[in-house]
C-alpha positions as CSV (number, residue, x, y, z in Angstrom):
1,X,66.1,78.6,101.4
2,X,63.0,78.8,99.4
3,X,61.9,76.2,96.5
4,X,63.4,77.0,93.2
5,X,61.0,75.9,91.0
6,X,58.2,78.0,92.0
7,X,60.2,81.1,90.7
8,X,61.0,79.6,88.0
9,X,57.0,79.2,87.1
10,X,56.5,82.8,88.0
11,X,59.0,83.9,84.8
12,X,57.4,81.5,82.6
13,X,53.8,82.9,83.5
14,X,54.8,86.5,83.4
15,X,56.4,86.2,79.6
16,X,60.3,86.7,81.6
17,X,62.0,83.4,80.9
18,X,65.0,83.8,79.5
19,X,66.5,81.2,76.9
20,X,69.8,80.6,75.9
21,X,70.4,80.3,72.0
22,X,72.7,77.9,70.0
23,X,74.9,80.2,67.8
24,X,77.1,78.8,65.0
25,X,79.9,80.2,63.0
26,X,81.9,83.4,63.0
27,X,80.3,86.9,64.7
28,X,78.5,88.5,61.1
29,X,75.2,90.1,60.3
30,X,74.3,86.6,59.9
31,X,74.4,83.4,61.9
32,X,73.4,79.7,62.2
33,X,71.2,80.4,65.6
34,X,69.9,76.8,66.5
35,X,70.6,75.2,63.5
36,X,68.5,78.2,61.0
37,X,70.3,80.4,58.9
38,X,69.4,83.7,60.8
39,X,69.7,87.6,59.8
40,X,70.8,89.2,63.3
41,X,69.9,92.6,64.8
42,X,70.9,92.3,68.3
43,X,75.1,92.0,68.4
44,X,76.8,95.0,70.0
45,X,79.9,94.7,67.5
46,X,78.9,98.4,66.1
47,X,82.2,98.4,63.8
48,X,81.9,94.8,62.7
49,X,85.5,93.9,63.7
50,X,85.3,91.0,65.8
51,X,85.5,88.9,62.5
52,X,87.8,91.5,60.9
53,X,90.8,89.8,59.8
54,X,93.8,91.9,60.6
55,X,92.2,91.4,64.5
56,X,91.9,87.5,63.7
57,X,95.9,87.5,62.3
58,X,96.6,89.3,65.8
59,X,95.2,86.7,67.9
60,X,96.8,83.9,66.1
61,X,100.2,85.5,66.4
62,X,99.2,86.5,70.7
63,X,98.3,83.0,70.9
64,X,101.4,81.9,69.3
65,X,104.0,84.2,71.4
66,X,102.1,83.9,74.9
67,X,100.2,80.8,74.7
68,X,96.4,81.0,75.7
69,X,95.6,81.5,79.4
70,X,97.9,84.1,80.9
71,X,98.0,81.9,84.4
72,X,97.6,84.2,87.2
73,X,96.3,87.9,88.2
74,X,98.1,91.0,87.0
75,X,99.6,91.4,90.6
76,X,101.1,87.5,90.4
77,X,103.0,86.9,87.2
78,X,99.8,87.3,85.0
79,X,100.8,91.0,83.6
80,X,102.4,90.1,80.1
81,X,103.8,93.0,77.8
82,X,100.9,93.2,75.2
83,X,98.6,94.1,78.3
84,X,100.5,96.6,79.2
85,X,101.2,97.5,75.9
86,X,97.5,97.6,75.5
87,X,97.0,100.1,78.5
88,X,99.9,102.7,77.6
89,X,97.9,103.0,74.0
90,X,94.1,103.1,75.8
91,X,95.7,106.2,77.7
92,X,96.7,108.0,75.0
93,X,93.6,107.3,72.8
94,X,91.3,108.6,75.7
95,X,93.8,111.4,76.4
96,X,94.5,110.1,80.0
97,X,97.6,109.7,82.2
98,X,96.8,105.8,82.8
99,X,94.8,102.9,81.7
100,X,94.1,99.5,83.6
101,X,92.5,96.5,82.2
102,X,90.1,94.4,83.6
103,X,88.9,90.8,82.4
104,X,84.7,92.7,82.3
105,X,83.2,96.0,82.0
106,X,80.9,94.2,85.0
107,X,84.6,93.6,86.8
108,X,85.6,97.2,86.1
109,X,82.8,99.1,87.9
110,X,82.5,96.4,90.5
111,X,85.8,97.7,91.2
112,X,86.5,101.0,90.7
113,X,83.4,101.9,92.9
114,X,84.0,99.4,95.7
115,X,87.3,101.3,96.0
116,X,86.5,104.7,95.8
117,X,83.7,104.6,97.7
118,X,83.5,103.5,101.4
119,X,80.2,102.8,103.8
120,X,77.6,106.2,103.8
121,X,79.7,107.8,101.5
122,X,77.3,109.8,98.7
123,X,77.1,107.9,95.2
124,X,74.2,109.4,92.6
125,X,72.8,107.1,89.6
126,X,71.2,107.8,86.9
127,X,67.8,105.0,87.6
128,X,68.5,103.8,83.6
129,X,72.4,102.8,84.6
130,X,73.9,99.8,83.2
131,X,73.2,96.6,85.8
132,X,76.9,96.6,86.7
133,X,77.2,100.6,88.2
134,X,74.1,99.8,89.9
135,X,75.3,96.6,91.5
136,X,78.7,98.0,92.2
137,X,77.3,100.6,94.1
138,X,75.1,98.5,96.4
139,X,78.6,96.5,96.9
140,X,80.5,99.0,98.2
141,X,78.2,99.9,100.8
142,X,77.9,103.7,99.9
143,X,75.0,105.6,100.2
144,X,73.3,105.1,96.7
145,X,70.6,107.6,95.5
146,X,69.2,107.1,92.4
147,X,67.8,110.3,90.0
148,X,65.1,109.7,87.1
149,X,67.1,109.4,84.0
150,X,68.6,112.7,82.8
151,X,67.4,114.7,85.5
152,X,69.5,117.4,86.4
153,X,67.4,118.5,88.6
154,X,66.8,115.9,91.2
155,X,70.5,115.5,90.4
156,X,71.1,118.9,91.5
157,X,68.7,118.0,95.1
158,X,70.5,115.1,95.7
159,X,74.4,116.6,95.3
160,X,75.0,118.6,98.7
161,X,75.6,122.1,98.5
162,X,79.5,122.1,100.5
163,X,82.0,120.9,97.8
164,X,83.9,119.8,101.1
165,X,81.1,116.7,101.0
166,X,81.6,115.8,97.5
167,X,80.4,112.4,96.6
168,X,80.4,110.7,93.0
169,X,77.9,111.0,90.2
170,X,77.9,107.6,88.0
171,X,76.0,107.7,84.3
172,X,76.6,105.6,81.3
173,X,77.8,107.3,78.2
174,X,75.4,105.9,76.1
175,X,72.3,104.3,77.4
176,X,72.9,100.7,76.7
177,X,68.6,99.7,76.4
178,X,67.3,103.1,75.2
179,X,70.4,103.9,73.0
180,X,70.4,108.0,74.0
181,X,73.1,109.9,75.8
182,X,73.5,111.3,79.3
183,X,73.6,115.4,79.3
184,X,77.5,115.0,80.1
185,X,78.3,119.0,79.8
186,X,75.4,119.6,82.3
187,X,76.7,116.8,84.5
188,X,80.2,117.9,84.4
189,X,79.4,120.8,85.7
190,X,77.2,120.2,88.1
191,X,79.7,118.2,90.0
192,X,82.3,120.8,89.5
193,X,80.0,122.8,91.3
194,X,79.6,120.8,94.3
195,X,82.9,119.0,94.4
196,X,81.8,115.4,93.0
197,X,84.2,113.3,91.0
198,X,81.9,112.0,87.4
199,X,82.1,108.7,86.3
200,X,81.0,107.7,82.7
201,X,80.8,104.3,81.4
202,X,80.8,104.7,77.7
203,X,80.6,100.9,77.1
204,X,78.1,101.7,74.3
205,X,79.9,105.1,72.7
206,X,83.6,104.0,72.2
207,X,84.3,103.8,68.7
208,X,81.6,105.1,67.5
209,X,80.9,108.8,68.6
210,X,84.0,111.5,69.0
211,X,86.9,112.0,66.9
212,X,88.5,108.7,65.7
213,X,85.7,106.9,67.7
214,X,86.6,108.4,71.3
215,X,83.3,108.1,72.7
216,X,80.6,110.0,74.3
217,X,83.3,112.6,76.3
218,X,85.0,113.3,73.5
219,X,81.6,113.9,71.6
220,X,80.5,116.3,74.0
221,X,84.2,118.0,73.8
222,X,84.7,117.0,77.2
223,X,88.5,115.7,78.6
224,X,89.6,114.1,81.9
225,X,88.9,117.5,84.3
226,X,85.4,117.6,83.6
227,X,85.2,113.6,83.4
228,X,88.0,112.0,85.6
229,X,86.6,108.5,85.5
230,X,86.4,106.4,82.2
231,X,85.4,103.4,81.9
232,X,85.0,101.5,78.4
233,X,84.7,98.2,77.0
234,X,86.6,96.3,74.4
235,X,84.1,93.5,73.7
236,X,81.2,95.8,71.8
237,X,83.0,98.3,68.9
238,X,86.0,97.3,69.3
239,X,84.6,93.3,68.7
240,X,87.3,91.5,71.5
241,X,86.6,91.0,75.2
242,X,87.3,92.4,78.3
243,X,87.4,96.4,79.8
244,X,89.3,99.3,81.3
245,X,89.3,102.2,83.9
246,X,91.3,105.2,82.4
247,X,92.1,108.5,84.2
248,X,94.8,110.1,86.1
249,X,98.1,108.3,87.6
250,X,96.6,108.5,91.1
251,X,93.5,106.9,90.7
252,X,95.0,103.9,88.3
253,X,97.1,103.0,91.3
254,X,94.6,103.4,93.5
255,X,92.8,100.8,92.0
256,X,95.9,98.2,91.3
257,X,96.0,98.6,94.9
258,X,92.1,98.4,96.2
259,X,90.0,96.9,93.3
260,X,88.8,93.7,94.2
261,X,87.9,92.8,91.2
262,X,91.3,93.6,89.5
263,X,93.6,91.8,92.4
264,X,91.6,88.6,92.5
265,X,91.6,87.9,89.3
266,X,92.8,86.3,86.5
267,X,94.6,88.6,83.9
268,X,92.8,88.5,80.6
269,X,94.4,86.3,78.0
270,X,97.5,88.3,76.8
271,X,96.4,87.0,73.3
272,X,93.4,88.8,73.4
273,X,94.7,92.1,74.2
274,X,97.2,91.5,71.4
275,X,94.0,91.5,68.9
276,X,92.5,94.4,71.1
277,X,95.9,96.2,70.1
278,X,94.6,95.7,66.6
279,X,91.3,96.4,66.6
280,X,92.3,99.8,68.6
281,X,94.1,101.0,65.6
282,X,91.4,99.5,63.3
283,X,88.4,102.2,65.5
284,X,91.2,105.0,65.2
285,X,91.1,105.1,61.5
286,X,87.6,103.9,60.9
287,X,85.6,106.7,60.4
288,X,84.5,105.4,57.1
289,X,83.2,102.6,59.4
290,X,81.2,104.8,61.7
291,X,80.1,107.1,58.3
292,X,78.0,104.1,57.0
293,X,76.7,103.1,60.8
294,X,75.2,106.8,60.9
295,X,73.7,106.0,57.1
296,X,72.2,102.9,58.1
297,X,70.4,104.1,61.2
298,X,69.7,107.4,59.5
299,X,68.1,104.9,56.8
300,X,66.7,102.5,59.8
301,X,64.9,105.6,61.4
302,X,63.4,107.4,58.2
303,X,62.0,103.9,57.2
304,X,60.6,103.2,61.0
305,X,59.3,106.9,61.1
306,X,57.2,106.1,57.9
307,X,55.9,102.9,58.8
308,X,54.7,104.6,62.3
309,X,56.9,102.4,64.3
310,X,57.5,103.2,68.3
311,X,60.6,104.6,67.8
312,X,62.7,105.6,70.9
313,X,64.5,109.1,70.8
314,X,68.0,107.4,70.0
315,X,70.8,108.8,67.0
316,X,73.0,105.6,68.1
317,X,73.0,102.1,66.9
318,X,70.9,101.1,69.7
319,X,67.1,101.7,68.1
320,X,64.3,100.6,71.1
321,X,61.1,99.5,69.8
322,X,59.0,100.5,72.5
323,X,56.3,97.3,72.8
324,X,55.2,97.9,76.5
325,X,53.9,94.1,77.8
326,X,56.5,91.5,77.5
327,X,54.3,89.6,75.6
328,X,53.9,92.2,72.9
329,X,58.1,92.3,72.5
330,X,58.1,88.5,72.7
331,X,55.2,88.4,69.8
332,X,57.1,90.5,68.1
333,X,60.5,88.7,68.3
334,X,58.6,85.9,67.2
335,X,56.8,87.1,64.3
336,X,60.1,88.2,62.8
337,X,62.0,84.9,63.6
338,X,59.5,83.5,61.6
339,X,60.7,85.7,58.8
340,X,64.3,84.6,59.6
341,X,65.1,87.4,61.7
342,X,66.7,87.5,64.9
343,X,65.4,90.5,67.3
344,X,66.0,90.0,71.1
345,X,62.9,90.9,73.1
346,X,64.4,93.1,76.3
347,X,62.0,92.6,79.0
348,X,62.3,93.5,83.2
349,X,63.9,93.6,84.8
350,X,67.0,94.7,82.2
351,X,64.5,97.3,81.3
352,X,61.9,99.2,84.0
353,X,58.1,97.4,83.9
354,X,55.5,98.5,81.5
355,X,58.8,99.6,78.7
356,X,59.4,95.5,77.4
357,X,60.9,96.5,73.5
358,X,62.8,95.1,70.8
359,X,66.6,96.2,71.2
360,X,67.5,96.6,67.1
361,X,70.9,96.9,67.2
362,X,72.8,97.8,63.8
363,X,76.3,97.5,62.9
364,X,78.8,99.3,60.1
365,X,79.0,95.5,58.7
366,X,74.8,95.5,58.0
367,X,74.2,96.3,54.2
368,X,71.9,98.7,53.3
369,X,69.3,95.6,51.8
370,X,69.8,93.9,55.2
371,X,68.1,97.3,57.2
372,X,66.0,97.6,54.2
373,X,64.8,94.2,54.7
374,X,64.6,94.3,58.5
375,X,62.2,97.2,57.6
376,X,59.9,95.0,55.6
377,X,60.1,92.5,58.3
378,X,58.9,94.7,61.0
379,X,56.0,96.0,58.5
380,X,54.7,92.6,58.2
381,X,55.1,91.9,61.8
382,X,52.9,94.5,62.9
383,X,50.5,94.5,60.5
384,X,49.5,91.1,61.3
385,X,49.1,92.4,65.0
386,X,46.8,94.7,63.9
387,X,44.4,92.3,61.7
């Protein structure tokens, strides 16, 4: 085994160290972050609910009725009624036959392609993929090709021609660093085509694209025969924690009885998916919600635009600074912590080399003066660069 420290050198010389923050209080546009009273642009809680009362009240009473932990893994005597309760309402708010929870949108793809997918067998990902596709791929041994991000047409050269060979086609939803979407109707039916199942993790898209917040599928006017794999998280728009898979009766129980990642492992707290029962009905009727996220990053992107800021191509809550070096985003991160802003600098290898940014992330519970101020901020911050 190889000396640790070393490596640990290299990140620090090559402006990729990462450092772990002190966060105090309640989830909120703004925070105590080691020990400074902070204005925050980097949450993924796009709705603002994981502070939101009624989801808070739910907890409390989950906690109450089922205590904290809930012991064991589903398959032991872990499965409580609110998690299944939970699941039967997933499956009819993404229009599917089933839903299974998982304690991770990391555990969820970890396990739905280690058991769909055996050794050689053809899986295609887009190269901009969350971390968690990409490592679940290389776990379940298959034969992993990756295509330059939304290109149809390497896609195209990489799917065999026989729909006898099939293969799967994994893609998030909504690009979690760049913040743009994945051609889903273009996908879809390429893979009809040539017999590939479709995978779409729409971590960053439920609750706030599609009708009542039903993501990027629904967006796209997409259902579960164009799209038969779903999976979605509970910990960024809907503000609680953990994930699920949802699709048709056949592949829900193949996973209950294959997924790794869902049989050895403890069941989520059944209090928690009591307040994810909440907040579910909370994204369903909270289009007023998404209304002001699309004013404020219609507001954040006219500002940016007129300032000549590097803008990324994105019409979601995720709005890319493109800085280039690492040191540049770090420089910037800093020059607007400084102001009392908090900006996370995204660096490799989260992001590919040479495309280091600032991830500004905005949320239906910033106020207009907030983004207006963030604005300002970012004005100041690179004019100072310049001089």
């Amino acid at each position: 085994m190889k000396p640790l420290q070393p490596e640990l050198e290299r990140r620090k010389a090559q402006h990729l160290y990462r450092r772990r923050r002190m966060v105090e209080g309640a989830q909120g546009p703004e925070l105590i972050v080691d020990g400074r009273q902070m204005l925050t642009f980097c949450s993924n809680d796009y709705l603002g609910l994981a502070n939101h009362p009624e989801v808070i009240s739910a907890l409390q009473r989950g906690a109450e009725r089922y205590g904290v932990g809930s012991g064991a893994a589903h398959l032991v005597t872990g499965h409580r009624q609110a998690h299944h309760a939970l699941e039967e309402e997933l499956a009819a708010f993404t229009g599917r036959s089933r839903a299974l929870l998982f304690s991770s949108g990391y555990q969820a793809n970890l396990g739905v392609l280690g058991a769909l997918l055996g050794r050689g067998e053809l899986l295609c990902e887009d190269r901009l993929n969350h971390a968690s596709l990409i490592d679940g791929g290389r776990l379940s041994r298959a034969w992993m090709r990756r295509f330059p991000h939304r290109d149809l047409v390497v896609l195209g050269e990489l799917l065999p021609r026989s729909k006898e060979r099939g293969g799967l086609v994994a893609t998030d939803g909504v690009f979690s660093m760049d913040g743009d979407l994945a051609p889903l109707p273009e996908m879809a039916r390429l893979c009809r085509e040539r017999g590939a199942w479709l995978l779409v993790d729409d971590a960053h898209g439920l609750g706030v694209l599609g009708r009542e917040g039903r993501g990027t599928i629904d967006h796209f006017g997409l259902g579960v025969d164009e799209v038969p794999i779903l999976v979605g998280t509970l910990g960024k728009a809907f503000g609680t924690s953990g994930a699920f898979v949802a699709g048709s009766e056949v592949l829900i129980e193949t996973l209950i009885q294959q997924a790794r990642s869902y049989i050895y492992t403890t069941a989520p707290p059944p209090a928690v998916a009591e307040a994810t029962r909440a907040s579910l009905r909370l994204v369903q009727a909270g289009e007023l919600r998404r209304q002001r996220l699309r004013e404020l990053i219609a507001l954040f992107r006219e500002g940016a635009g007129a300032l000549g800021l590097p803008l990324m191509p994105s019409e979601t809550p995720i709005q890319p600074l493109l800085a280039g070096t690492s040191a540049r985003a770090l420089a910037w991160s800093a020059a607007l912590e400084r102001q009392g802003i908090l900006v996370s600098a995204i660096r490799p290898p989260t992001v590919p080399d040479g495309s280091a940014r600032l991830r500004v992330t905005l949320s239906a519970a910033h106020s207009r003066q907030q983004v207006e101020r963030l604005l300002e901020a970012l004005a100041s911050a690179l004019s100072m660069e310049s001089e």
